[in-house]
Residue frames relative to the residue before (quaternion, step in Angstrom):
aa qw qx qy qz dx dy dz
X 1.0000 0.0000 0.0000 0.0000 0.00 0.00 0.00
X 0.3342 -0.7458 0.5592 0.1390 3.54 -1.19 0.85
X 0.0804 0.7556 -0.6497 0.0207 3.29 -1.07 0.90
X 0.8112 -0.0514 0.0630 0.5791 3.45 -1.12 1.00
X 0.5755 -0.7185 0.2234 0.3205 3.32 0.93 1.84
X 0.5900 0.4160 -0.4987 0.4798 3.88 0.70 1.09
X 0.6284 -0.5422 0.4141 0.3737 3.53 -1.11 0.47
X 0.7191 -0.2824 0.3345 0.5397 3.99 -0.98 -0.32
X 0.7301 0.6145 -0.0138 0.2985 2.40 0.24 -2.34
X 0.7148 0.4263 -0.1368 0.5372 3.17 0.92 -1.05
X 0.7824 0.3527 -0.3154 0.4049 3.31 0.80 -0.03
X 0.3455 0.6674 -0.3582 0.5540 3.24 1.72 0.28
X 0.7981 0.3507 -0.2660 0.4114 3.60 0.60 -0.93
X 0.4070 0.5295 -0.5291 0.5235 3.79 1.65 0.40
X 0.2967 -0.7711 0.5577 0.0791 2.96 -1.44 1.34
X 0.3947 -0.7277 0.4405 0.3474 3.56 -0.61 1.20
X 0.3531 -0.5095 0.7530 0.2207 3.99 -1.54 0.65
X 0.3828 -0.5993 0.7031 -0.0057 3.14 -1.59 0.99
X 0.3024 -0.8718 0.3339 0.1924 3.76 -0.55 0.53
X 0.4081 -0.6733 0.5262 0.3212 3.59 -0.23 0.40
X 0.7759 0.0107 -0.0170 0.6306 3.99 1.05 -0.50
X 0.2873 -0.8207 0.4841 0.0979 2.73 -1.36 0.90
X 0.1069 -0.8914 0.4398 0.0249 3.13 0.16 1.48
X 0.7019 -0.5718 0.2723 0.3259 3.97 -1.13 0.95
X 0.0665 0.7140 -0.6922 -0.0816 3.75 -0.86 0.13
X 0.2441 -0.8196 0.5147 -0.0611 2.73 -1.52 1.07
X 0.1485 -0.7940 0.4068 0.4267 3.50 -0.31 0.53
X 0.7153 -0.5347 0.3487 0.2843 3.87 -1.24 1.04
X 0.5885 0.7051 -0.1537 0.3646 3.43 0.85 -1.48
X 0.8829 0.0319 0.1600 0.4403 2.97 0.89 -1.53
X 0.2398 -0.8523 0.3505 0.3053 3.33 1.76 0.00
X 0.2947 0.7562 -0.4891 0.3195 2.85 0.94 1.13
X 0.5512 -0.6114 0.5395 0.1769 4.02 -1.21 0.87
X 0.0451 0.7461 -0.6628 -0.0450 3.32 -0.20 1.24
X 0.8455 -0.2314 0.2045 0.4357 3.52 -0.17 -0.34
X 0.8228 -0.1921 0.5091 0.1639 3.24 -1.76 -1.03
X 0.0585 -0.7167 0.6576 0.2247 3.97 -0.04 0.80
X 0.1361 -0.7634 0.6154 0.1416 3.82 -0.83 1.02
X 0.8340 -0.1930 0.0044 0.5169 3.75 1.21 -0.31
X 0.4053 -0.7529 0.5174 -0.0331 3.43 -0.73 0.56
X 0.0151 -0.7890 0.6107 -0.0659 3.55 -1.10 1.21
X 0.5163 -0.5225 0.3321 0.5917 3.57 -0.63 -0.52
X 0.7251 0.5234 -0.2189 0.3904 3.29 1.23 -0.76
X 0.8466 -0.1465 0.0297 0.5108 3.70 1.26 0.08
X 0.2529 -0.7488 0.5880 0.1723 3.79 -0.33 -0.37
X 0.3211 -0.6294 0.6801 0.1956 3.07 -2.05 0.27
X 0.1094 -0.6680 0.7254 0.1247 3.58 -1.61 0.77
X 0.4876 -0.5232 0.6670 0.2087 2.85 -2.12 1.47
X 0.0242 -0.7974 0.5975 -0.0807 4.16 -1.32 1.02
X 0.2194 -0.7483 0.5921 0.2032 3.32 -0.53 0.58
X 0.8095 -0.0846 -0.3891 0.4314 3.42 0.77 1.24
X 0.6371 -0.5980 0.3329 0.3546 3.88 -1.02 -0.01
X 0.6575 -0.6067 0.4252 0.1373 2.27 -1.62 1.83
X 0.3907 -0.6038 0.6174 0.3187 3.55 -1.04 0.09
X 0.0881 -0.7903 0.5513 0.2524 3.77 -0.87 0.64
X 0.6476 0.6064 -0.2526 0.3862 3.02 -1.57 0.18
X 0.6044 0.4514 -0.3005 0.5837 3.37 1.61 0.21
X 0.2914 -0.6712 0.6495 0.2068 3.31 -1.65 0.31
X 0.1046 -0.8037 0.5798 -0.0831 3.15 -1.01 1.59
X 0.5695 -0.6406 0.5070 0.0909 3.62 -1.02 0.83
X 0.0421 -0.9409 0.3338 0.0377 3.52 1.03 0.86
X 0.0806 0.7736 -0.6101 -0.1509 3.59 -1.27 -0.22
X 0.0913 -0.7601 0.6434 -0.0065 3.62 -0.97 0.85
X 0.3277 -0.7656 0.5328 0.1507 3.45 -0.55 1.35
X 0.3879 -0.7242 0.5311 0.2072 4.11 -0.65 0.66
X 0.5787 -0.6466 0.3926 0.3048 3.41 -0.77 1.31
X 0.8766 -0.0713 0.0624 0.4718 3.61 0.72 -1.08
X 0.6588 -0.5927 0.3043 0.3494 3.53 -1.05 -0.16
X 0.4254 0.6579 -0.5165 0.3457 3.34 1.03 0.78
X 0.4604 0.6321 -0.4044 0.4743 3.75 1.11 0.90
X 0.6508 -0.5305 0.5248 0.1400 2.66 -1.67 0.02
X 0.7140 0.0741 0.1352 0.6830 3.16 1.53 -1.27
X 0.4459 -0.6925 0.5407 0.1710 3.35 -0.88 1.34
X 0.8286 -0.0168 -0.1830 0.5288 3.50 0.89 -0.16
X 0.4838 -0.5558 0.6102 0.2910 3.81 -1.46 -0.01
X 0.0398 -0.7527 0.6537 0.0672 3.79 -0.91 0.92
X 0.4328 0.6322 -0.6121 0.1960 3.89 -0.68 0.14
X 0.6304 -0.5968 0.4749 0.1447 2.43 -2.36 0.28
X 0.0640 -0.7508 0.6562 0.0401 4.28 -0.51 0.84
X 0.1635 -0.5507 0.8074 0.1344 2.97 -2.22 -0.24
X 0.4975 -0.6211 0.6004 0.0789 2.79 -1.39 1.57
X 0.3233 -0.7530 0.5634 -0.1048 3.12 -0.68 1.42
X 0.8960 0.0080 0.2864 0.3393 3.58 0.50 -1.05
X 0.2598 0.7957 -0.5242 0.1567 3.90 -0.41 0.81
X 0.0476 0.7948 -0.6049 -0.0050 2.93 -1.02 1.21
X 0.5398 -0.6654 0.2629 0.4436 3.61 -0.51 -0.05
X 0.5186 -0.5405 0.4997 0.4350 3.49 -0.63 0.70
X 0.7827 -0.3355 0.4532 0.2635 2.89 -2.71 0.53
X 0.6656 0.2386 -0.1532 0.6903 4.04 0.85 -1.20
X 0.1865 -0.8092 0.5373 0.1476 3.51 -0.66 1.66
X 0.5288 0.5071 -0.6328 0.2507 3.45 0.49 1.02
X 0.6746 0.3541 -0.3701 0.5316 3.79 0.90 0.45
X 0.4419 -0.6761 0.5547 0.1999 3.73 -1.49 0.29
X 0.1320 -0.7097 0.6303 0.2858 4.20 -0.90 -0.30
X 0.0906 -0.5858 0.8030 -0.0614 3.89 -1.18 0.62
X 0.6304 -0.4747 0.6104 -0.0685 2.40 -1.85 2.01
X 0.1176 0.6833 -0.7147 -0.0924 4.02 -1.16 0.17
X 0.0831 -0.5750 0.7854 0.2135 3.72 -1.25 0.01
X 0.7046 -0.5645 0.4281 0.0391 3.01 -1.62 0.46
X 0.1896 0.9104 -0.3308 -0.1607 3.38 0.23 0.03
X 0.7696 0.0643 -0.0567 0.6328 3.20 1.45 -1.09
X 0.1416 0.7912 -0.5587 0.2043 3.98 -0.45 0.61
X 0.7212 -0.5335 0.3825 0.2212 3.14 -1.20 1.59
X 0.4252 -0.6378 0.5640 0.3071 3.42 -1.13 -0.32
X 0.6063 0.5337 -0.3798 0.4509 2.74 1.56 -0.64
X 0.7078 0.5390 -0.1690 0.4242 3.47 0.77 -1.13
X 0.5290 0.4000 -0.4538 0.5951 3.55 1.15 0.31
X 0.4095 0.6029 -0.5268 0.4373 3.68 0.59 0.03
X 0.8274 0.4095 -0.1620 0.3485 2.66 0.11 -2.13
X 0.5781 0.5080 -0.4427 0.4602 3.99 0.87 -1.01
X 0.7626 0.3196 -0.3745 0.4197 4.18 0.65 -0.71
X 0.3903 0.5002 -0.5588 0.5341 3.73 0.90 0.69
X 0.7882 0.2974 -0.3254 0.4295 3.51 -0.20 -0.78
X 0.6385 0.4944 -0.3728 0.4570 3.63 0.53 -0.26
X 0.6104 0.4263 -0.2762 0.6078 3.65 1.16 -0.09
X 0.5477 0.7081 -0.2170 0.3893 3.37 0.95 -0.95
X 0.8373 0.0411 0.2623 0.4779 3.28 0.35 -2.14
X 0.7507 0.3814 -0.3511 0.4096 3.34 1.07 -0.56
X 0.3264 -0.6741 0.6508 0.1242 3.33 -1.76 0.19
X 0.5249 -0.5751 0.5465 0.3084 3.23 -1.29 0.41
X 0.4365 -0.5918 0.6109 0.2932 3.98 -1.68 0.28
């Protein structure tokens, strides 16, 4: 089965980057504060939320960039919540995104910051 043009399987073997900062995402729609980027692949990312995501939805994202070594001060695309469970400290939750739509330009920019800032677990 294909998902966000990679097999399952294949997206299982994209290791997630952990973040050194934790920069805002927003949903677009509504300028609403969803949470926390908590980690970050090419293929999708997790946000930190002080409540739970619906899954299964497509959402119109925004993630604000720590600094000015970009191009763009912010990332716009489109994900689907995949997943939420509650976090380790149960006063916050984690939610799964897949990708769906995203710039070329902005996949650049998500594998700068993942070289940049993230770390492995």
């Amino acid at each position: 089965m294909l998902v966000g043009g990679k097999s399952v399987d294949e997206r299982r073997r994209l290791n997630r980057r952990h973040m050194l900062f934790y920069s805002r995402v927003y949903d677009r729609k509504t300028g609403i504060f969803l949470g926390y980027l908590g980690n970050m692949n090419e293929g999708g990312m997790m946000i930190i939320s002080e409540t739970p995501i619906e899954i299964n939805l497509d959402f119109l994202l925004r993630i604000d960039l720590p600094d000015e070594n970009y191009t763009q001060s912010v990332i716009d695309f489109e994900a689907k919540s995949v997943w939420c469970n509650e976090d380790i400290d149960p006063n916050f939750f984690n939610t799964g995104f897949q990708f769906l739509s995203i710039s070329g330009e902005s996949k650049e920019i998500i594998a700068q910051i993942i070289d940049d800032y993230g770390f492995r677990e």
